[in-house]
C-alpha positions as CSV (number, residue, x, y, z in Angstrom):
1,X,-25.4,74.1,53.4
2,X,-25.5,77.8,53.4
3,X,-23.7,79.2,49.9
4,X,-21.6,81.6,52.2
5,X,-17.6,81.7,51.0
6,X,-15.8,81.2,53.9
7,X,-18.8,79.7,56.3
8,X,-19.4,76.5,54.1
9,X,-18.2,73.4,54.3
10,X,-18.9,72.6,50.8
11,X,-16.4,75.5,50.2
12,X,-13.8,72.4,50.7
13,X,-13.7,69.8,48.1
14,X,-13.6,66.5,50.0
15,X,-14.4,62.7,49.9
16,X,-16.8,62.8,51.8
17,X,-19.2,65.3,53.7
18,X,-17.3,64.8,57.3
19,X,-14.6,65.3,55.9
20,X,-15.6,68.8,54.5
21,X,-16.9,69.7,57.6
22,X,-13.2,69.1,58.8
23,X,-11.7,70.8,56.9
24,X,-14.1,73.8,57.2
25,X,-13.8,73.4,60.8
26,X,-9.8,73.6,61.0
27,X,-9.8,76.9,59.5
28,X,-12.3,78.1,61.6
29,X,-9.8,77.1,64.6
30,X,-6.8,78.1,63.2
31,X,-8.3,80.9,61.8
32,X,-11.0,82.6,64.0
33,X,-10.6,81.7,67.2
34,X,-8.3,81.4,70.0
35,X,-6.8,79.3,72.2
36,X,-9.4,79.0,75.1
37,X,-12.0,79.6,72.4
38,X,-15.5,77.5,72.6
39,X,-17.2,76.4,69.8
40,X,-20.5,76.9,68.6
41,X,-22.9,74.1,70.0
42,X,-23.2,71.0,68.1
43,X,-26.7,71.9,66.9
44,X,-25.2,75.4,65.9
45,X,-22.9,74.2,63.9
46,X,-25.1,71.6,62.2
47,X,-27.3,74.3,61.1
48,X,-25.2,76.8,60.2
49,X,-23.0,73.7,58.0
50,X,-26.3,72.0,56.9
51,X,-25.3,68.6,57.9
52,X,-26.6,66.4,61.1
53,X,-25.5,67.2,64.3
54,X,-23.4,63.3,64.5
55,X,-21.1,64.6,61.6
56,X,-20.2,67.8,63.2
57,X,-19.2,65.1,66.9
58,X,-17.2,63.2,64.2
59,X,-15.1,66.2,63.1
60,X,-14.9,67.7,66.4
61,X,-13.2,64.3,67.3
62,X,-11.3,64.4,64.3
63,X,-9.8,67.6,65.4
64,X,-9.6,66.3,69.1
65,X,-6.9,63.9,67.9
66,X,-5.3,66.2,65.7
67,X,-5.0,68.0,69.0
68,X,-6.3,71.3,67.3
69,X,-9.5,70.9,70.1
70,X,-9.9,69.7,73.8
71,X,-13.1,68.0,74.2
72,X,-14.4,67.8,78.3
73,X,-18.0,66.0,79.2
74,X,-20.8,68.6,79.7
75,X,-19.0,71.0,77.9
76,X,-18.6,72.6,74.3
77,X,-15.4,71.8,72.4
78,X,-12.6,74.7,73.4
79,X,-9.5,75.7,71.0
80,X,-6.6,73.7,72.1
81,X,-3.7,75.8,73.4
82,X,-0.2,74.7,71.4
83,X,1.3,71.3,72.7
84,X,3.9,69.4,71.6
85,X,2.4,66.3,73.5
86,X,1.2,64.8,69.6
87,X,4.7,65.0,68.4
88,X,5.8,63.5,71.9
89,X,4.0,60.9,72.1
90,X,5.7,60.1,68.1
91,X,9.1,60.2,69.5
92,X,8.1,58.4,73.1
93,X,6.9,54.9,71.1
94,X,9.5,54.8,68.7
95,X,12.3,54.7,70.7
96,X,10.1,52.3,73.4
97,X,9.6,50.2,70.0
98,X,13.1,50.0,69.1
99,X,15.7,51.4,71.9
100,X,18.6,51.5,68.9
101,X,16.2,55.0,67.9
102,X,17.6,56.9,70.4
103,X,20.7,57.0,68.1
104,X,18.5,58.5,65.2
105,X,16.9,60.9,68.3
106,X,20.8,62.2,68.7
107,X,20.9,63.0,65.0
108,X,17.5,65.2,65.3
109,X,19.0,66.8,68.7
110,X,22.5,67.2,66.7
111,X,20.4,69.3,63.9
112,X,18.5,71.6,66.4
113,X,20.5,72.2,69.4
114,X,23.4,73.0,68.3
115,X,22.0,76.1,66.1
116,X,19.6,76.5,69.4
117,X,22.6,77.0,71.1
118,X,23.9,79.7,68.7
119,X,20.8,81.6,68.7
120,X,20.4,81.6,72.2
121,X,23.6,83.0,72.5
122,X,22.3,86.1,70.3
123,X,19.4,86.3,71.8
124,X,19.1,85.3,75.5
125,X,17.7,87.9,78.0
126,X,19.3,88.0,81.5
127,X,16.3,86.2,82.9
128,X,16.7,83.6,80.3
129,X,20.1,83.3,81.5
130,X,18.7,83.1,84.5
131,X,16.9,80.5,83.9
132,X,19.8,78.4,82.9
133,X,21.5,79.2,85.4
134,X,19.3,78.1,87.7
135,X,18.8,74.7,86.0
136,X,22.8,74.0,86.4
137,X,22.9,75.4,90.5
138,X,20.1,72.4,90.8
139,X,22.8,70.1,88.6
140,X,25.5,70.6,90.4
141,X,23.5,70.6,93.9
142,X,21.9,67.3,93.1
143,X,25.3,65.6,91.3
144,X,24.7,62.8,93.6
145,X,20.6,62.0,93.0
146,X,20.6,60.7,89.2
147,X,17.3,61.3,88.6
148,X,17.2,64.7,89.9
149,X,20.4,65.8,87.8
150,X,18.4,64.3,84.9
151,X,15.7,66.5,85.6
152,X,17.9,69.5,85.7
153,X,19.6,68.4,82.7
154,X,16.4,68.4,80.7
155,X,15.3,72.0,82.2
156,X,18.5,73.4,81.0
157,X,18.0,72.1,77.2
158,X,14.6,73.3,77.5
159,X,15.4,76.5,78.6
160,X,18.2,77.4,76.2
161,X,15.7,76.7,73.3
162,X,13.2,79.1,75.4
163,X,16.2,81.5,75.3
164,X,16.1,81.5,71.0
165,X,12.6,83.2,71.4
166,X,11.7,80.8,69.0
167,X,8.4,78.8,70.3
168,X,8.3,76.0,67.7
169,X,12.0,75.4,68.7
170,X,11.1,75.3,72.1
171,X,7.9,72.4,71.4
172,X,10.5,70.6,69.5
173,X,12.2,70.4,72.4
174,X,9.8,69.7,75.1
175,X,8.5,66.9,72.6
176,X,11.4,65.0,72.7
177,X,11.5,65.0,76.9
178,X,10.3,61.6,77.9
179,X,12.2,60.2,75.3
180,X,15.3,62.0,75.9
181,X,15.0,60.9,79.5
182,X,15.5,57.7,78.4
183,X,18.3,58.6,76.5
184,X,20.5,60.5,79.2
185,X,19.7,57.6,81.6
186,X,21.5,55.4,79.0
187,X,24.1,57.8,78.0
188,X,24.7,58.4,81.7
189,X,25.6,54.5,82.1
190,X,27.5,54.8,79.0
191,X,29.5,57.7,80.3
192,X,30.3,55.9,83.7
193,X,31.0,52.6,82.3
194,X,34.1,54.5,80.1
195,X,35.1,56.6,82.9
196,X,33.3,59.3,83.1
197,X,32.2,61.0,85.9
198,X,28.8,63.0,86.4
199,X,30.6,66.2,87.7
200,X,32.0,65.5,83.6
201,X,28.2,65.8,82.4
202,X,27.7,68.7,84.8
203,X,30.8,70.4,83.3
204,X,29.7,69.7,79.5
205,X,26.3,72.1,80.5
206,X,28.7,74.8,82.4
207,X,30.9,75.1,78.9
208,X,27.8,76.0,76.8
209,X,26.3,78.4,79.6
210,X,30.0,80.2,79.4
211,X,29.6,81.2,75.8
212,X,25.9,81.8,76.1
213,X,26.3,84.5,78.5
214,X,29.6,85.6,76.5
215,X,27.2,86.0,73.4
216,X,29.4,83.7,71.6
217,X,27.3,82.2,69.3
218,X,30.0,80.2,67.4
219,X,31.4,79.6,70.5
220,X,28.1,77.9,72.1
221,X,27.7,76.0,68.9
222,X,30.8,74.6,69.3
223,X,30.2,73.2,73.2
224,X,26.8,72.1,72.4
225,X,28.9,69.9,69.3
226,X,31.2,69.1,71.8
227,X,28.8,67.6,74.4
228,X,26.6,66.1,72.0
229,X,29.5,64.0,70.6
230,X,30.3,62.9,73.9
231,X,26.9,62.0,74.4
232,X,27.1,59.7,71.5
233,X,30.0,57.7,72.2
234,X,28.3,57.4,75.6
235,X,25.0,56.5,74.2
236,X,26.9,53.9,71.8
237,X,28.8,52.4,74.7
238,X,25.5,52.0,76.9
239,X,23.8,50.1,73.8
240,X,26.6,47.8,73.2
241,X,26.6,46.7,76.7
242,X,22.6,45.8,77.1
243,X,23.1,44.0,73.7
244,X,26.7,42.0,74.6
């Protein structure tokens, strides 16, 4: 390979030669390009590396499923725009494996939301507030359509975590949307089983909007604790009834 410092893939000490070309690779992703980026061509690369042009496919794929590369037929490998589909798709089997996860999924929404909720309250711009608004009108319009309320209700967690200005709080929170679906369908049942009522649900969403646009972050902290805990004991109530 070329005895360049940052251009060789024997820079990397590896197992194996793929997997130096991996790692060499990676940093020349994350480090060189930009999302939307193409690659150099296979043959390119193979030269420029000094390694056959199969080993460079087999780190490009490696990279593929890392999701740091998109790779389309007849085309050359582009930079993969930031997705949280990886993480996703984590979150989306184990609670599909084992339906009693979506109590641990709580736990991990407890840990972020509730300081997401507090930051958005410091930081929120009037057409982030907008946003949220927006997402609760289309709650409370559709408070007789489950599905569409669930859909609203997922828009307005994902745009108060928008509303931080903090992007990797915002993937964390689109990860965890299918899975979450599941969840609020669940909770929902829970929630109606003990009582509750959806305008209740709707309510919960209209109490952290309040201190959001109040700029009350301990305030907005507080509701998102509040309606979190109720979605627990709702969550809990929905379990014990599909395992009674």
């Amino acid at each position: 390979m070329p005895a360049t410092s940052r251009s060789n893939a024997e820079s990397h000490v590896g197992p194996t030669v793929t997997a130096s070309v991996v790692l060499w690779l990676e940093d020349h992703v994350l480090d060189e390009l930009e999302p939307g980026a193409e690659l150099a061509s296979e043959s390119d690369l193979a030269t420029r590396l000094g390694v056959s042009r199969l080993t460079v496919r087999e780190a490009t794929k490696a990279l593929q499923a890392r999701g740091l590369v998109e790779i389309r037929q007849g085309r050359r490998p582009q930079v993969a725009y930031p997705s949280a589909q990886p993480m996703g798709d984590y979150f989306t089997v184990a609670v599909r494996r084992d339906p009693r996860r979506l109590m641990d999924l709580l736990e991990v929404r407890r840990a972020l939301e509730v300081h997401i909720a507090s930051l958005a309250a410091t930081h929120a711009t009037r057409a982030a507030i907008a946003a949220l608004e927006m997402a609760l009108a289309a709650m409370r319009a559709e408070a007789a359509d489950t599905m569409s309320v669930h859909r609203a209700d997922i828009r307005f967690h994902e745009s108060l975590a928008a509303a931080t200005g903090n992007q990797l709080l915002t993937f964390l929170i689109e990860a965890m949307e299918e899975p979450l679906h599941a969840s609020r369908l669940r909770s929902l049942t829970g929630h109606l089983a003990r009582g509750g009522t959806v305008d209740d649900v709707i309510e919960q969403h209209a109490r952290i909007l309040d201190r959001v646009t109040a700029r009350d972050a301990k305030g907005a902290a507080a509701a998102m604790r509040a309606h979190l805990d109720q979605t627990a004991r709702d969550l809990r109530a929905a379990l014990a009834g599909e395992t009674a």
